[in-house]
NURODREN-82704 format. One line per field, with one value per residue (C-alpha): x, y, z; residue number from 1. Coordinates in nm, 2 decimals, padded with zeros to 4 digits. Example, Ala and Ser with C-alpha at 12.3 -4.5 7.8 and 13.67 -1.06 7.14 Angstrom:
# NURODREN-82704
xx = (01.23  01.37)
yy = (-00.45  -00.11)
zz = (00.78  00.71)
i = (1  2)
***
This chain:
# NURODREN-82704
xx = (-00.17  -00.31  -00.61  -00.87  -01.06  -01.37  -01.61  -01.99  -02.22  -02.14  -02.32  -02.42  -02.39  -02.52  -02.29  -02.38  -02.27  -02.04  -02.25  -02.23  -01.91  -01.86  -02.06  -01.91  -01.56  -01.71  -01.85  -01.50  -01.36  -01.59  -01.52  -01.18  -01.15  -01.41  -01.19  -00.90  -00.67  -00.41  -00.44  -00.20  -00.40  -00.77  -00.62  -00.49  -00.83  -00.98  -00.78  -00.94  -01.26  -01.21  -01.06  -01.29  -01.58  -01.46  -01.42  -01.74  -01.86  -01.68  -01.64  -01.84  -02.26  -02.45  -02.17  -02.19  -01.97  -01.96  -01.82  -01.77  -01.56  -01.30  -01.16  -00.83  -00.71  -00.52  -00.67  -00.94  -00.94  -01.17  -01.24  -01.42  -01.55  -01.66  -01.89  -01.96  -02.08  -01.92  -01.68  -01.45  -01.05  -00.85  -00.54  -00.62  -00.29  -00.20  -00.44  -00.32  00.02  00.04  -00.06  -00.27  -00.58  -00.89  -01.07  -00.85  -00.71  -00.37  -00.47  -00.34  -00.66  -00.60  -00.24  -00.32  -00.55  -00.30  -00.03  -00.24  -00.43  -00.29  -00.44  -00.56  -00.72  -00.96  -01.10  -01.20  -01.36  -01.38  -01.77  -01.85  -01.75  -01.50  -01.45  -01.21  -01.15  -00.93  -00.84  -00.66  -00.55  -00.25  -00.05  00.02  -00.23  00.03  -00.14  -00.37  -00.70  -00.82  -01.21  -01.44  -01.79  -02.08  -02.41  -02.71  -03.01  -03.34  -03.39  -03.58  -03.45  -03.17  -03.12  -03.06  -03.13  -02.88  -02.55  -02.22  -01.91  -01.63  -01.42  -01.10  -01.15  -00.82  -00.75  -01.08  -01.18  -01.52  -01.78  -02.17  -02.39  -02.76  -03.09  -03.32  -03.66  -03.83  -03.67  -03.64  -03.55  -03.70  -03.53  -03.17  -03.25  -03.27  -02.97  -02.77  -02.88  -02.74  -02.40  -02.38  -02.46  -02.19  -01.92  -02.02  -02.05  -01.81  -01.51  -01.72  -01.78  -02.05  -02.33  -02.31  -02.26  -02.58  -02.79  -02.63  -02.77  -03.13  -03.17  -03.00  -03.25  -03.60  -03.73  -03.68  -03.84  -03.59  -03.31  -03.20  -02.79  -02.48  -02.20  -01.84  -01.52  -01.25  -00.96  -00.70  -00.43  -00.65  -00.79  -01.18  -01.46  -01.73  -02.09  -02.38  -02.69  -03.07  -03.29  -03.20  -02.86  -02.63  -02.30  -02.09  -01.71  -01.56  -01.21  -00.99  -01.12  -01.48  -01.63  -01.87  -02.02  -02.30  -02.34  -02.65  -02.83  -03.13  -03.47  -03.57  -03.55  -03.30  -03.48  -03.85  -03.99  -03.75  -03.52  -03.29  -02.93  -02.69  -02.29  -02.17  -01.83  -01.66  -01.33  -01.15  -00.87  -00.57  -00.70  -01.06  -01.29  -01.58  -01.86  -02.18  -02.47  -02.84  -03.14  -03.13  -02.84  -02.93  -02.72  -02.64  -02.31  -02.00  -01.59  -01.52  -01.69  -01.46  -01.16  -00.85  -01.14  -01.03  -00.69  -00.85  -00.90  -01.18  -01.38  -01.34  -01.47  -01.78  -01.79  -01.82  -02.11  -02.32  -02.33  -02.43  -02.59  -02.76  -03.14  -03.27  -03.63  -03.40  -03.18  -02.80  -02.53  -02.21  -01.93  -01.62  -01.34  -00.97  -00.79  -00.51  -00.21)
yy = (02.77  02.43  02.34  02.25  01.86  01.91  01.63  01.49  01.42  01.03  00.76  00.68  00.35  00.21  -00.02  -00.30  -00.64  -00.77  -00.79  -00.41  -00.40  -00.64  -00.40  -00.11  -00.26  -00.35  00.02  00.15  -00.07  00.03  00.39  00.34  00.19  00.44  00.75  00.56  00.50  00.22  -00.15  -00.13  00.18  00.00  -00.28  -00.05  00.17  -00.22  -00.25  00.09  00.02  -00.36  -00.19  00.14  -00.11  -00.38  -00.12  00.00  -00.38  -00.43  -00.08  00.11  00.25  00.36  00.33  00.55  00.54  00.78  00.70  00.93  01.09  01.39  01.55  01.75  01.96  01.69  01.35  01.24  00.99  00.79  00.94  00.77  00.91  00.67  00.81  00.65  00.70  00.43  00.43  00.69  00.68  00.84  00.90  00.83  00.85  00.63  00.39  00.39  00.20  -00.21  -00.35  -00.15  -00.32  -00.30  -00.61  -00.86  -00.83  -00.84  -00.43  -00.36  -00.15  00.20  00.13  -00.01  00.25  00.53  00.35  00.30  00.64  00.95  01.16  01.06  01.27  01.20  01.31  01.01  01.09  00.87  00.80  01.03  00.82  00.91  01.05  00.90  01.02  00.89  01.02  00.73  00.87  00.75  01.02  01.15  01.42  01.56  01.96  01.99  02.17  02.52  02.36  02.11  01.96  01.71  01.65  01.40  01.35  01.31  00.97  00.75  00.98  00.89  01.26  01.52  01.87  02.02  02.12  02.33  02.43  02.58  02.77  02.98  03.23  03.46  03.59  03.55  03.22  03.14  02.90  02.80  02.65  02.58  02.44  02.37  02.44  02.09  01.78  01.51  01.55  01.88  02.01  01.86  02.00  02.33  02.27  02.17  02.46  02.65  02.47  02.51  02.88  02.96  02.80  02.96  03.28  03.58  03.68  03.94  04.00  03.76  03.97  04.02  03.61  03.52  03.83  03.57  03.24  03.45  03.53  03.16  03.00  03.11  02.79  02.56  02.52  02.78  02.75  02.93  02.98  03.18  03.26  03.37  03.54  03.47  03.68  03.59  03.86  04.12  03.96  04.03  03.72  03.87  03.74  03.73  03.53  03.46  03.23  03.01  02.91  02.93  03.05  03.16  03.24  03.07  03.13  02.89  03.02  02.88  03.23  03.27  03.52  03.46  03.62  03.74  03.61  03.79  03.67  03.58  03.22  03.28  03.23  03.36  03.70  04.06  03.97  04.24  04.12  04.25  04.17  04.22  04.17  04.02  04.04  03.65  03.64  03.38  03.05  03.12  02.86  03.00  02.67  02.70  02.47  02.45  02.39  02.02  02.08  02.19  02.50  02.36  02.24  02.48  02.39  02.40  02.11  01.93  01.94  01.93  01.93  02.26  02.20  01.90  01.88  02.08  01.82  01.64  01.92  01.93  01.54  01.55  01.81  01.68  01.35  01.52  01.83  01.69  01.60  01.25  01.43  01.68  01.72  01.84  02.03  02.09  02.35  02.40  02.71  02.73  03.07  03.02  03.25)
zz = (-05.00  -04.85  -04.96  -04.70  -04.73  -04.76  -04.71  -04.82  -04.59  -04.62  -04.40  -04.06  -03.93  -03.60  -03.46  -03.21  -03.35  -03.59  -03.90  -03.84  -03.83  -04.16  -04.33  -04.21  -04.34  -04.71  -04.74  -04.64  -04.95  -05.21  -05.07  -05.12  -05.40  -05.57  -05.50  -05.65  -05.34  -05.41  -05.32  -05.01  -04.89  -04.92  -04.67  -04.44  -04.44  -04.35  -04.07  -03.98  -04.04  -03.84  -03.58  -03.53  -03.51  -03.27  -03.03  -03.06  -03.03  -02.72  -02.49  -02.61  -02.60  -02.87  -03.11  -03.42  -03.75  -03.94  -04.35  -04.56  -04.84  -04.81  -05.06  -05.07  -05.39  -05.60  -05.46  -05.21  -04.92  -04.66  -04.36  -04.07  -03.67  -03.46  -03.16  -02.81  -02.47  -02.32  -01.99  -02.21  -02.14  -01.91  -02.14  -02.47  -02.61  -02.38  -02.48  -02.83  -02.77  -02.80  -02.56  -02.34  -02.29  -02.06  -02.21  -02.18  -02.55  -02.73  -02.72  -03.03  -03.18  -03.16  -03.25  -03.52  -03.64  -03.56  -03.75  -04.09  -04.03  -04.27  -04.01  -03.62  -03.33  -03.08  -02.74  -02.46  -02.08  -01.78  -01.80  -02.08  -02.38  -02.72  -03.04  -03.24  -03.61  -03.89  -04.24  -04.50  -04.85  -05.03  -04.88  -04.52  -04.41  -04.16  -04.17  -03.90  -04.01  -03.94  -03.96  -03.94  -03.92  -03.96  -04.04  -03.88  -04.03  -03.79  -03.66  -03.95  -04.24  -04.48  -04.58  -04.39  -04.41  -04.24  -04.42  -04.42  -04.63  -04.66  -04.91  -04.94  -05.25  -05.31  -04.91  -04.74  -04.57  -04.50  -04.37  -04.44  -04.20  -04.36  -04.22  -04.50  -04.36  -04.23  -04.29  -04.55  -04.95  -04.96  -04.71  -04.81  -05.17  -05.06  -04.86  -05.15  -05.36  -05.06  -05.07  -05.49  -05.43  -05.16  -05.39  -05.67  -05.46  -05.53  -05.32  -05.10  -04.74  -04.56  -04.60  -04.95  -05.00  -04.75  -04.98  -05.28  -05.11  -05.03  -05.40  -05.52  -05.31  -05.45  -05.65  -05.32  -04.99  -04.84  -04.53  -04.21  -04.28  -04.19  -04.32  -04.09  -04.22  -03.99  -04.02  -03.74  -03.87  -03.74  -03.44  -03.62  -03.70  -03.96  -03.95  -04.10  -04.11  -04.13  -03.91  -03.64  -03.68  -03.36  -03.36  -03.06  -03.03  -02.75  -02.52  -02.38  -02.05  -02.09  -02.20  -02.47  -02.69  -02.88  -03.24  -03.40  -03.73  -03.78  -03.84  -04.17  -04.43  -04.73  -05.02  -04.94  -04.88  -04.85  -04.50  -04.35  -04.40  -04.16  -04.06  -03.77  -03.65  -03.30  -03.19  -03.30  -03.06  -03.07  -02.89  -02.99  -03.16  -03.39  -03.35  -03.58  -03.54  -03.69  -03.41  -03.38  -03.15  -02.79  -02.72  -02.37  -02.42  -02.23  -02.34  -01.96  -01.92  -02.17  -02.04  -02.29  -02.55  -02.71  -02.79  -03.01  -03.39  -03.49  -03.64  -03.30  -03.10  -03.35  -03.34  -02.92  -02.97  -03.19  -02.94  -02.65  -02.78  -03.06  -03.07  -03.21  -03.34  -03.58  -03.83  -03.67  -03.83  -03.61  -03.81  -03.58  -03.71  -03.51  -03.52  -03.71  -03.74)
i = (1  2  3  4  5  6  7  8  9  10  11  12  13  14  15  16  17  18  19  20  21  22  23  24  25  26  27  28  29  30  31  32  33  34  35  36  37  38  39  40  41  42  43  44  45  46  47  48  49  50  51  52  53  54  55  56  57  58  59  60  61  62  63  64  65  66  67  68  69  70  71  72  73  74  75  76  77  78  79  80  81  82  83  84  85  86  87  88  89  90  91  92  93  94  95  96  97  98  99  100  101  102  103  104  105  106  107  108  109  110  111  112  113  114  115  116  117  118  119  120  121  122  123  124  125  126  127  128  129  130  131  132  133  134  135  136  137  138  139  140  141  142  143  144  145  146  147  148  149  150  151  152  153  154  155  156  157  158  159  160  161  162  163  164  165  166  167  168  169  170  171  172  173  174  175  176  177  178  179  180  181  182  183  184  185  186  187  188  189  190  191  192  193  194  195  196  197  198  199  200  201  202  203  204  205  206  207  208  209  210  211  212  213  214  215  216  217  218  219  220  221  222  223  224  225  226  227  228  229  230  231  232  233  234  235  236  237  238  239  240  241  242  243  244  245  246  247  248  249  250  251  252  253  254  255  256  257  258  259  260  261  262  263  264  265  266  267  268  269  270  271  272  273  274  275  276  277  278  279  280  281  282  283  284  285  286  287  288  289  290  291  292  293  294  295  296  297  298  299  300  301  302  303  304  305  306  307  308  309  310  311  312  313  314  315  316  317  318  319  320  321  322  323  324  325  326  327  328  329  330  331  332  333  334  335  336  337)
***
């Protein structure tokens, strides 16, 4: 069985200017060159990094880069999402062969990036901005992925509190979101006792594994989380969580259903623990967030959107869902078959 990347939190970088681009590019190195990937490989994830950036620099508003590790069974690579809400793209795949250009350049960018990328997807829209994000290991990462997600800490923090993960342990599949309670190093530790608990967790239903994370979490500050089981084979999504954590199934045909986590922080007092379970049909994307992200947002107003890379899908949330005076967490889950 493939095993899933999984990623670290990594680094946020604001990009407006090229000294935050030549920063961005050095961290990419050291990155790279820290997780072992080959000579050849580091230049290329330059060219990524170089790239990425300028076009933040020159289309784009409110540029954000996110850096960070991911980390795949036998090896680990870079992995990079830039964020904008600049004039968007009207066909971004167009946009990614040499020579299209809107700013009077040799347009060569997002080529560029898909050529020395192991793995590329993005989403752009006219007036709404894009989401563009790359994987580089030393190998092609040619197997799209069933999940993905990302973390933000509140505006002035370097930590945040917010967290998720995800594991495969013998059949079952399943997937963490946690809000340490407040913010800042208290809050992320609990989080990462949260995270250590779920992966050392036994293979058993999500109930039992959030009753695991409640008694696990008793010497920290404690955390809102949830924890799904999808199980495409059978058309069935288990659930079960404790405090505010949102998560909703949604269709290709712009319905929702929202699922219930009851109330309660894992880690303090006696909560009720409860699983419910929702029908998961083909199509349908399981998305998982933590309070700092406004639970606003509606697919059908992304169109193409759902078709995208899960990780892009959680990406274009957290920029327009996500709130600056909190901690975000975004976890995205495709039906597989």
């Amino acid at each position: 069985m493939t095993v899933e990347p999984v990623a670290d939190r990594g680094t946020w970088f604001r990009v407006e200017n090229g000294s935050a681009g030549s920063a961005v590019r050095r961290a990419a190195e050291r990155l790279g060159e820290q997780l072992g990937l080959p000579a050849g490989r580091i230049a290329d994830l330059a060219i990524v990094a170089a790239e990425l950036t300028s076009n933040l620099i020159k289309h784009a508003d409110d540029g954000l880069l996110l850096l960070r590790p991911v980390r795949r069974e036998l090896d680990a690579g870079v992995e990079m999402i830039a964020v904008d809400t600049g004039p968007g793209m009207v066909d971004l795949a167009d946009s990614a062969r040499d020579g299209h250009s809107t700013a009077g350049t040799l347009g060569i960018g997002l080529g560029a990036i898909v050529r020395q990328a192991s793995w590329f997807d993005g989403y752009s829209r006219p007036g709404r901005g894009t989401v563009i994000a790359v994987r580089v290991f030393a190998a092609p990462d040619p197997a799209a992925s069933w999940v993905g997600g990302l973390t933000r800490p509140l505006t002035g923090e370097t930590v945040s509190g917010d967290g998720y993960a995800v594991r495969i342990v013998g059949d079952r599949r399943q997937v963490l979101v946690t809000d340490g309670l407040g913010h800042g190093p208290l809050a992320a530790a609990a989080t990462d006792a949260a995270l250590a608990a779920f992966r050392d967790a036994p293979a058993a239903s999500p109930a039992e594994v959030v009753g695991h994370l409640h008694r696990s979490l008793s010497h920290t500050r404690g955390a809102a989380l949830a924890v799904a089981e999808p199980e495409p084979a059978v058309g069935m999504l288990r659930y079960a969580g404790l405090g505010n954590i949102t998560g909703v199934v949604a269709t290709g045909d712009g319905r929702r259903r929202g699922l219930v986590s009851l109330p309660g922080i894992a880690g303090h007092q006696r909560p009720v623990i409860r699983q419910y379970d929702y029908p998961f049909e083909a199509g349908s994307l399981l998305v998982m967030h933590t309070d700092g992200v406004v639970d606003r947002w509606r697919l059908a107003d992304y169109p193409g959107l759902a078709g995208r890379a899960p990780l892009v899908v959680a990406a274009t949330l957290l920029r327009d869902a996500g709130i600056r005076r909190d901690d975000a967490g975004v976890l995205v889950a495709r039906s597989w078959s």
